[in-house]
Each structure stands twice: as structure tokens, then as C-alpha cells.
C-alpha positions as CSV (number, residue, x, y, z in Angstrom):
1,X,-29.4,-39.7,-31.3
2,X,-26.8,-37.0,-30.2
3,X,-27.3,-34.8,-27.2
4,X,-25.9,-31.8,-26.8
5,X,-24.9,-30.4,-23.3
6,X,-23.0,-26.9,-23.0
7,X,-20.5,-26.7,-20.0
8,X,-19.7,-23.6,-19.3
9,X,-18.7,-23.7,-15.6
10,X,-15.4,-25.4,-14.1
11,X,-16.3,-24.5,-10.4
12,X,-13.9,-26.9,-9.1
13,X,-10.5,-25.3,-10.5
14,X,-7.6,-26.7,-12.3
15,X,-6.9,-30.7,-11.3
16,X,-3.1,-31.0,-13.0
17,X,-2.5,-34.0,-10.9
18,X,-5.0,-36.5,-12.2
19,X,-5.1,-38.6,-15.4
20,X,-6.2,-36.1,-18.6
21,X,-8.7,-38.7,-18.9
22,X,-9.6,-38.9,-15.9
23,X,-10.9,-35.7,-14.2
24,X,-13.8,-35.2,-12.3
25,X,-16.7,-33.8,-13.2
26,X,-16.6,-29.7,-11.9
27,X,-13.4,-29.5,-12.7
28,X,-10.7,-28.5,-15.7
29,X,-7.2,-29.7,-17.2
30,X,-5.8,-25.9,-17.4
31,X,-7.9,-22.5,-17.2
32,X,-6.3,-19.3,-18.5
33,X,-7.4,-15.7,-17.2
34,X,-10.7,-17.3,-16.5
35,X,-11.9,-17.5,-12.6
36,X,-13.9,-20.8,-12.0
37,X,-17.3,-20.4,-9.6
38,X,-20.8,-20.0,-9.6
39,X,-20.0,-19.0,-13.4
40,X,-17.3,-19.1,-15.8
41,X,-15.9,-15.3,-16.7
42,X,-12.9,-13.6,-17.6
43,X,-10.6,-12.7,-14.7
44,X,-11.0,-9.3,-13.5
45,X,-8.4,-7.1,-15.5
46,X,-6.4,-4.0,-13.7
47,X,-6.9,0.1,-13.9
48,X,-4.0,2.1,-13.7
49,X,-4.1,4.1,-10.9
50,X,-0.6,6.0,-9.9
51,X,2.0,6.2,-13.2
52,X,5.6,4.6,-12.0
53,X,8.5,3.7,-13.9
54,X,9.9,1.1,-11.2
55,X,7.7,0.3,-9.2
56,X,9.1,-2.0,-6.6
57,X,6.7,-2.2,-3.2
58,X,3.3,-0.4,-1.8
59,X,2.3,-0.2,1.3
60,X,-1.2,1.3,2.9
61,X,-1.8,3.6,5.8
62,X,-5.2,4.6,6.7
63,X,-6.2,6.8,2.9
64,X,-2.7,6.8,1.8
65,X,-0.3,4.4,-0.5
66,X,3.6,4.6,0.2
67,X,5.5,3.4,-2.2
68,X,8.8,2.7,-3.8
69,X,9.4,3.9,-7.3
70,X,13.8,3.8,-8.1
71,X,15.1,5.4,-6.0
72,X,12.1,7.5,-4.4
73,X,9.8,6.7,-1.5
74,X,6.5,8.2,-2.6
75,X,3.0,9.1,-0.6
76,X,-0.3,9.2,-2.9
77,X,-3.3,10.3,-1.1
78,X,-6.4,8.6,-1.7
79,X,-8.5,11.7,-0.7
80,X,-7.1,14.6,-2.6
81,X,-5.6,12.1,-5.5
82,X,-2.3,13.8,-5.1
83,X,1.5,11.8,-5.2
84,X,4.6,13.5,-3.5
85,X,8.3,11.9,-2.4
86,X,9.0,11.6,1.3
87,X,12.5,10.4,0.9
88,X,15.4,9.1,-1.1
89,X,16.2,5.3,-0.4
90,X,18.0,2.5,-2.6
91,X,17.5,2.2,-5.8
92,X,17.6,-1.9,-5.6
93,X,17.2,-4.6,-3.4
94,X,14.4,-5.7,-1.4
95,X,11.3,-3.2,0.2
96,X,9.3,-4.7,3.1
97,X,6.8,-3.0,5.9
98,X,4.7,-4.0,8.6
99,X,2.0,-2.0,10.5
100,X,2.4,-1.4,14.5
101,X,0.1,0.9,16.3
102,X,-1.3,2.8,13.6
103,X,2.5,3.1,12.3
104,X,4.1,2.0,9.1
105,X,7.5,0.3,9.7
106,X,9.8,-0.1,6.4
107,X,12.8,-1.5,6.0
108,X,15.2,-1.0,2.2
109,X,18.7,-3.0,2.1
110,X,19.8,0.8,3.6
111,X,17.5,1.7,5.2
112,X,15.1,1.6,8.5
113,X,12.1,4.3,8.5
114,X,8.9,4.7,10.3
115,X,5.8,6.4,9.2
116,X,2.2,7.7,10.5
117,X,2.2,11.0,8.5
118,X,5.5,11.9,9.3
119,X,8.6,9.9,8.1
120,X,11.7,9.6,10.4
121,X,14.3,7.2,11.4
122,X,12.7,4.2,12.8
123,X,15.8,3.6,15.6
124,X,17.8,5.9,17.7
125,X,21.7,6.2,16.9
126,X,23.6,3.4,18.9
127,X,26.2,4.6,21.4
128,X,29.4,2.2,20.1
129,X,32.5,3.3,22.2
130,X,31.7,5.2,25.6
131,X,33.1,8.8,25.7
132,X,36.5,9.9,26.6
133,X,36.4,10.6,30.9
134,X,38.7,12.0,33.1
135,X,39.4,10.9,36.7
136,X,40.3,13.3,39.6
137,X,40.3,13.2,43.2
138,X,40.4,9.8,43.1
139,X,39.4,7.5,45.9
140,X,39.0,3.8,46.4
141,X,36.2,1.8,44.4
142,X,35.1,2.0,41.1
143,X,32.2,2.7,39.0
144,X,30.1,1.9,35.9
145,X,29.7,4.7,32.9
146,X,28.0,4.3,30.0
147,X,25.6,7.5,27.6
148,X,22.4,6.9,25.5
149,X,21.3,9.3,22.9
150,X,17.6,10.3,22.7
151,X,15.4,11.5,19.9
152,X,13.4,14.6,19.6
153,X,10.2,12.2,20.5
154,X,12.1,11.3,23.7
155,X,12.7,7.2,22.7
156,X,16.3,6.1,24.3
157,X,18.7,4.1,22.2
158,X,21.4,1.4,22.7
159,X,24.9,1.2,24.1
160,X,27.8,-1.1,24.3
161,X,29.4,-1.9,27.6
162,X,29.7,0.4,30.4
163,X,33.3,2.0,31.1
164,X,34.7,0.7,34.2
165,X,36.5,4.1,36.0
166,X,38.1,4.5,39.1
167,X,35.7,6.5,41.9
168,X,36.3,9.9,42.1
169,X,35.0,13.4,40.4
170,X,34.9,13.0,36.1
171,X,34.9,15.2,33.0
172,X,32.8,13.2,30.7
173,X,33.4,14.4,27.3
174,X,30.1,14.1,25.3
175,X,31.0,13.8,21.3
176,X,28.9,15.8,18.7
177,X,25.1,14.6,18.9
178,X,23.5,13.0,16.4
179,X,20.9,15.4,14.4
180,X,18.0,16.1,17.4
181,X,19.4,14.2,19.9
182,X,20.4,14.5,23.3
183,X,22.6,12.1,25.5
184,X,22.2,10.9,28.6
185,X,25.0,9.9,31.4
186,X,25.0,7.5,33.6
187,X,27.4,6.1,36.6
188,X,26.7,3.4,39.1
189,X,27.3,3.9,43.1
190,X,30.7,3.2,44.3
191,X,31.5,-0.7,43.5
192,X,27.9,-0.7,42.5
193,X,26.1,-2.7,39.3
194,X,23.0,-0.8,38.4
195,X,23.6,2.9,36.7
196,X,21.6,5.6,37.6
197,X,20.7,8.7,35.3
198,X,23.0,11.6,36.5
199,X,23.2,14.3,33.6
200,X,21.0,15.3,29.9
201,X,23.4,16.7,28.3
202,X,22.0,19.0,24.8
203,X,25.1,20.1,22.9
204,X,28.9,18.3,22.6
205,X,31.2,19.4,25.5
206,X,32.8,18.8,29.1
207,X,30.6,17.7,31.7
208,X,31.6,17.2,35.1
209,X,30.0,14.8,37.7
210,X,31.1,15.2,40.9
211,X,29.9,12.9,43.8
212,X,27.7,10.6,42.4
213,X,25.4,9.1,42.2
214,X,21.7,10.5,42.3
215,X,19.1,7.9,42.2
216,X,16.8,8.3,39.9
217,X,16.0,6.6,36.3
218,X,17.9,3.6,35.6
219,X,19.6,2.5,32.4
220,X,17.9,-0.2,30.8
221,X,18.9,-0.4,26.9
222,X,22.0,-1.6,27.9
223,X,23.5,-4.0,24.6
224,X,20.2,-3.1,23.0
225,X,20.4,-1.6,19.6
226,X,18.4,-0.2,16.5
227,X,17.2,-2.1,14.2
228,X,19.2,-3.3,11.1
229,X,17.5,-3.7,7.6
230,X,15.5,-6.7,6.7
231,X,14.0,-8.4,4.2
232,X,10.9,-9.1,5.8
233,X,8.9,-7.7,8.6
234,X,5.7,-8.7,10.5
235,X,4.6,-7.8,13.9
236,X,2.2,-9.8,17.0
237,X,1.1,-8.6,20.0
238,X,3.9,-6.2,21.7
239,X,6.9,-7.1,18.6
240,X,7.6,-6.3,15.5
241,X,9.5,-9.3,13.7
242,X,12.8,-9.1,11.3
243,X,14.2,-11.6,9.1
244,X,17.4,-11.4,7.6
245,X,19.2,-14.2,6.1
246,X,18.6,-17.4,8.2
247,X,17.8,-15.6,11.6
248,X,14.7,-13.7,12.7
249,X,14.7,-11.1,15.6
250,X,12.3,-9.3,17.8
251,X,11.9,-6.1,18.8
252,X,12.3,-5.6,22.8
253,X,8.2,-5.7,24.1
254,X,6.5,-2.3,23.3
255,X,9.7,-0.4,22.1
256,X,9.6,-0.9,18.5
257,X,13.1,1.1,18.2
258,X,15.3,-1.4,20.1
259,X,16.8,-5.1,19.3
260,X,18.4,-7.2,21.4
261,X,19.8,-9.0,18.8
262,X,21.9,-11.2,21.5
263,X,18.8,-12.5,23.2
264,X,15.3,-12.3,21.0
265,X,16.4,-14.3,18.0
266,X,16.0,-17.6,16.8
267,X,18.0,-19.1,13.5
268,X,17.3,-21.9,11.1
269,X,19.1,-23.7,8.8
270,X,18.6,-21.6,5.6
271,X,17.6,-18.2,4.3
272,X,13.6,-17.3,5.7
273,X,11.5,-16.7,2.9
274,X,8.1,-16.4,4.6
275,X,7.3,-14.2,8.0
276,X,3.9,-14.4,8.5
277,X,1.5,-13.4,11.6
278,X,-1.2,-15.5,12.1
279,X,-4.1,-16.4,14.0
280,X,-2.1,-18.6,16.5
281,X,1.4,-17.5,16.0
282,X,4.7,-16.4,13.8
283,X,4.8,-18.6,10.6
284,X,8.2,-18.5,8.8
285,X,9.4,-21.3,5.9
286,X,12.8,-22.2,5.7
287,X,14.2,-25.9,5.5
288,X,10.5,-26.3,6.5
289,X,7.6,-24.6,7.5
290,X,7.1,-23.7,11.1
291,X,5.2,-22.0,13.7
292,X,6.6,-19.7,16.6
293,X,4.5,-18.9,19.3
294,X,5.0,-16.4,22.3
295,X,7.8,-14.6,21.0
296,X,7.0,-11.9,23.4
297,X,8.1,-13.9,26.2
298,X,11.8,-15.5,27.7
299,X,10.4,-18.6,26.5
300,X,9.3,-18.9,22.5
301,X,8.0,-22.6,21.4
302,X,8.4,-23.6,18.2
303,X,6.8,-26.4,16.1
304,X,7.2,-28.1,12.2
305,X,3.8,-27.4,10.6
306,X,4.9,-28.3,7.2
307,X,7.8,-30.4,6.2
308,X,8.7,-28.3,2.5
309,X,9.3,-24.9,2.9
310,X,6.7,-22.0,1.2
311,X,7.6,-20.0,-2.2
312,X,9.2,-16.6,-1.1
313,X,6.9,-13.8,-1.0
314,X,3.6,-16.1,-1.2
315,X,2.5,-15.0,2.4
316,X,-0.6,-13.2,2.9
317,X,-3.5,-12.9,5.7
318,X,-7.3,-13.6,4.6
319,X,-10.2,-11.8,6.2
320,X,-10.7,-14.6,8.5
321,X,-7.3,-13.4,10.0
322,X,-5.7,-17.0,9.1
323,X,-2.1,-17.0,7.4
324,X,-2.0,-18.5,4.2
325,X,0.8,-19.4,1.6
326,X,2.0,-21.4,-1.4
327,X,4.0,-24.4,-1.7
328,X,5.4,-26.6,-4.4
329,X,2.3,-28.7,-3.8
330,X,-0.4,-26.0,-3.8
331,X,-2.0,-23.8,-1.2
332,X,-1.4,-24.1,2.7
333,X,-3.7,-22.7,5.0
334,X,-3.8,-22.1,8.8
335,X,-7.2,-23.2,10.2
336,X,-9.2,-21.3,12.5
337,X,-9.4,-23.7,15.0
338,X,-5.7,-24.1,16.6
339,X,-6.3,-28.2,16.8
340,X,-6.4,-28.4,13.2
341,X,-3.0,-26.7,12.3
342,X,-2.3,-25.9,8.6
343,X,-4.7,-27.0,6.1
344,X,-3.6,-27.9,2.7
345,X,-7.1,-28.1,1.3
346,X,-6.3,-28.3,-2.9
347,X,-5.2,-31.8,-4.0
348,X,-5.8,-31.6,-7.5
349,X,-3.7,-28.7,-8.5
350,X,-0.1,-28.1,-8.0
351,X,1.9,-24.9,-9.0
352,X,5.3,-26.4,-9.3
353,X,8.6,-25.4,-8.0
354,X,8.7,-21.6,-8.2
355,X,11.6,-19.0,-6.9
356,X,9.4,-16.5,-5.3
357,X,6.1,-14.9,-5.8
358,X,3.2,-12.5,-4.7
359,X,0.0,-13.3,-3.1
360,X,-3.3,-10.9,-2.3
361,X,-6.8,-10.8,-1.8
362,X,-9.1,-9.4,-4.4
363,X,-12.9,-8.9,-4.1
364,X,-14.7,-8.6,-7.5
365,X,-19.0,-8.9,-7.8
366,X,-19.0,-9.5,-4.3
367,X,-16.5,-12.7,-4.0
368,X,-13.3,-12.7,-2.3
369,X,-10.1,-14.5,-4.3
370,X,-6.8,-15.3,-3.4
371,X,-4.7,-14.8,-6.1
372,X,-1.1,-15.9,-6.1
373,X,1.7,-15.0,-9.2
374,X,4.7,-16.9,-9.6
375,X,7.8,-17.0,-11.4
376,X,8.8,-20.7,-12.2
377,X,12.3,-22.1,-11.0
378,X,12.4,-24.8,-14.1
379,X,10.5,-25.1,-17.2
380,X,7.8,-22.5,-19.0
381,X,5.3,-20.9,-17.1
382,X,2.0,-22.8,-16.1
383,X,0.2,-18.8,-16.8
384,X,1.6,-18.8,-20.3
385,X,0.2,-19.1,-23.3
386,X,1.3,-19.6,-27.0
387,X,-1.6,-19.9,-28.7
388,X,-5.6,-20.7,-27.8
389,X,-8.4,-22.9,-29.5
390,X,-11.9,-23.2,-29.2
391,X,-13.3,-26.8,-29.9
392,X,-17.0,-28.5,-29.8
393,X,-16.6,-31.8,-28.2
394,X,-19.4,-34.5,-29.1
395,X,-20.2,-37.7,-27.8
396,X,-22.7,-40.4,-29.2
């Protein structure tokens, strides 16, 4: 006598890494647009919701998508269903952001930009070369020199080494000011170190400083700079984090628009593909996969918590907080529970060796997926399809 038994349900997932014949039960050789669990459907499909015709990164503030489309950086408001451009950036390359107190911070290959309803320059123009200065009445000892510029929302930028001068009474002369700024000049006391705030000058022009020095603010972005473009961001604690090529820098505690890009880095041995804040640190792949913890401080530690690096671009954060990621041998996982480290929990499915990818949480029917796209490095991809069958197996 023949049974028949329907299975419709494959809560398990794929297993590509046993035998064909040799799967457990719960569990299927491939699955295509279908989403295993407590019952077998269609994947969820997709709604058009803003048109684009090159559509290369989104980003969400509060009711409102930013986004790059060519060459356009565009706001679309979630309330009043409207889209408008906020600025002209390039046309190629790659588009990251991170959010850092309520604020949007972007980076393009060109460009560095901030956002939290209005969009500016995220850093303040470095000082490279000190001003021309002019020494009269000289006497014996010398002094420090060195100017700032500051933005209209009063945040101070960078500057190279201070001038060493002669003592005596100076004609500083302050070049033309970046758009909205101001500069500020400083001198040190006679043979002295520290510099000391001595004149804000608004508009390009002579200034004259005679007797110093009044002792009042101090200079203290001194070889600081703004940031440079990146191709990935993330921010913990007081930092926001910047890879580019093989090194990763931090912003200087609690001033998002200066780098000390001689001091708060750390390299590694190839190009970062993954910069990830998690639950118990900074994870970033490279040769390997690693953990960086108390960045904020002189002292960062770092640890291996994988020994293969992740597939660029997989990174994502699930609503337990933990960081999670895909490697050539599946999903990677940081537990809850510091002692544990990074799971791996999937050992029947592998994704193969991909160039880069996408990863995000969706929440369909009231379940909560991760769902990762890849483009393959070698081979056809495992998500295509050439054809389909439907087929009745029986058993006696």
C-alpha cells in the first residue's frame, strides 16, 4: 500500500553542504524566492516607492530618506510624500553614512557632509601654511603662531605647525576666509609652548598684536584636521569611525569635525570591507575578522574573532543590537553575551565566495528576516534560475 504525505514546509533552510541524499528532515537542497518557517510562502516582493534612475545609497533620518540618485543628493519626506535635491555630489564611487547625535554623517569619494535638516560641510577648512607675519621692535625670545578658522556654528578646525617668530610687536596677515568663517590667532608667551587666543579676526587683512600674550582660551586642534572621504563609516560612544583603504580612523572624542589622523588610527594588512558597531565593540574584516574595543581611549585593544574575512557590504545590526555579517561559510553573528564572541550558528548552508553584497532586516506578517544579496566572485549565481519544475515524489 502507498502513503501519501504532502511536505510543504522546509523550516530548517537550505543545507548545500550535506550529501543530496542525505539531508535532514526540516530541511531543503535549494529554495528559490520562497522563505522557510512556520509555513512555506513566497518571499515577500517590493513596492515602488520613490522613482530613481541610479539609485546608488539611502539613508534615514527621523521621517525622512536621503539619498543618492547620479549625481544628486535627494531628501523624500515620509510625511508630506514630497522628494527635493539638497546637493550636487559625484556621480560614481562609493556613498556611506552613519548617524551621531540625531545627525546624519555622509561621506561620497568627494565629498564630506552632515545633515539634521540642514545640509553643510561636515569639517571646518584646515589651516595648511600659517599666515605671512611681520616682526618689529624686536626683542630677545621667541614665540609660537599659528590661526584656526571657525564655522558659522562656532566648531574650530585644524592647523599645521605653529610659526616660530622672533618676540616683538607683529602684523599678522589673515588670507581671504573661507565662505562663513572666521579665524582665530594665536601666540605663545615669550619662549613659551602653549598658545593662547589673542585676536578673532572676521574679514582678510593686517592685524597687529602688540605685547602679548593675553591668557585666555588655549589652542587645542593643533595637527588635527577634517575629515577626508571614506568608504565606510560607523560611530560608538563619543567617535565616529572612517575606513579608507587598509586604515580606519577616529574622530577626536565628541568633536565629530576633527581627525587626528597621526594618532587615532589603526591599519591592517588589506583593504577594510566591513565597519561594524556592535554590542561589545568596532568589528571590521580584512585579512581576518576582528574586534576593536575602546577606541575612545589612548589605549584601543584589539582581538581575531574570525580567521576569513566578511563579504564587503554584508554588515548589518539586528534588533537585539548584535552585529552580524556574511562570510564565505555562511552567517556570523556577535552574541549577546560578550563570553561567547561571534557565533556562526548555520552549518548546513554556505553562500560561496562573493565580491561584495547587501544585508537588512525585513519584518513581514510579524517575523523579522535577515536578508543578505550577493554578487558571486566565481561561477553562476546560487539566486538564479534557468528554469523550474514541479514533481510528486512517491515511495512504496
Amino acid at each position: 500500500m502507498i502513503n501519501e504525505q504532502a511536505f510543504q514546509n522546509w523550516p530548517g533552510g537550505i543545507d548545500n553542504k550535506s550529501p543530496a541524499n542525505r539531508i535532514a528532515e526540516g530541511y531543503v537542497r535549494d529554495q528559490l524566492n520562497l522563505d522557510p518557517g512556520s509555513t512555506l510562502e513566497s518571499r515577500i516582493g517590493y513596492e515602488k516607492v520613490i522613482p530613481g534612475t541610479d539609485v546608488r545609497a539611502i539613508m534615514a533620518l527621523g521621517n525622512e530618506l536621503l539619498f543618492v540618485d547620479g549625481t544628486e543628493l535627494k531628501r523624500h519626506s515620509l510625511v508630506t510624500d514630497t522628494t527635493d535635491v539638497l546637493a550636487t555630489v559625484a556621480g560614481a564611487g562609493s556613498v556611506c553614512a552613519t548617524t551621531f547625535n540625531d545627525e546624519l554623517f555622509i561621506s561620497t569619494v568627494n565629498e564630506t557632509l552632515r545633515y539634521n535638516g540642514t545640509l553643510r560641510e561636515w569639517g571646518v577648512p584646515d589651516v595648511t601654511g600659517q599666515p605671512a607675519i611681520t616682526v618689529s621692535a624686536q626683542e630677545s625670545g621667541r614665540r609660537l603662531m599659528a590661526m584656526t578658522y571657525v564655522n558659522a556654528w562656532g566648531e574650530e578646525g585644524g592647523t599645521v605647525s605653529a610659526a616660530d617668530v622672533p618676540g616683538g610687536v607683529y602684523e599678522i596677515t589673515v588670507p581671504t576666509l573661507p565662505a562663513g568663517c572666521t579665524a582665530r590667532l594665536y601666540m605663545s608667551a615669550l619662549n613659551g609652548r602653549t598658545l593662547y587666543l589673542q585676536h578673532e579676526a572676521t574679514a582678510a587683512g593686517a592685524v597687529t598684536i602688540n605685547n602679548p600674550v593675553t591668557y585666555t582660551a588655549t589652542l587645542a586642534t593643533m595637527h588635527m584636521a577634517a575629515p577626508k572621504p571614506a568608504s565606510l563609516l560607523t560611530e560608538i560612544g563619543s567617535v565616529v569611525l572612517m575606513a579608507s583603504g587598509r586604515t580606519v580612523a577616529a574622530t577626536v572624542p565628541l568633536w565629530p569635525h576633527l581627525v587626528d589622523y597621526s594618532a587615532r588610527f589603526v591599519q591592517y594588512p588589506k583593504d577594510v570591507g566591513l565597519l561594524l558597531s556592535g554590542l561589545h565593540g568596532i568589528y571590521v574584516s580584512a585579512d581576518k575578522c576582528y574586534v576593536v574595543d575602546g577606541i575612545e581611549t589612548a589605549e584601543p585593544r584589539q582581538r581575531t574573532v574570525l580567521d576569513y574575512p566578511a563579504v564587503p557590504g554584508t554588515g548589518t545590526i539586528l534588533p537585539s543590537g548584535s552585529a552580524a555579517w556574511v562570510t564565505r561559510y555562511g552567517m556570523a553573528i556577535e552574541s549577546t553575551d560578550p563570553r561567547e564572541g561571534v557565533l556562526t550558528p548555520n552549518d548546513r548552508f554556505t553562500p560561496g565566495n562573493n565580491d561584495r553584497g547587501v544585508s537588512g532586516i525585513v519584518e513581514h506578517d510579524g517575523s523579522q528576516r535577515l536578508v543578505s544579496v550577493m554578487q558571486r566572485s566565481d561561477g553562476p549565481s546560487m539566486l538564479s534560475a534557468t528554469d523550474y519544475f514541479e514533481a510528486e515524489v512517491t515511495r512504496p
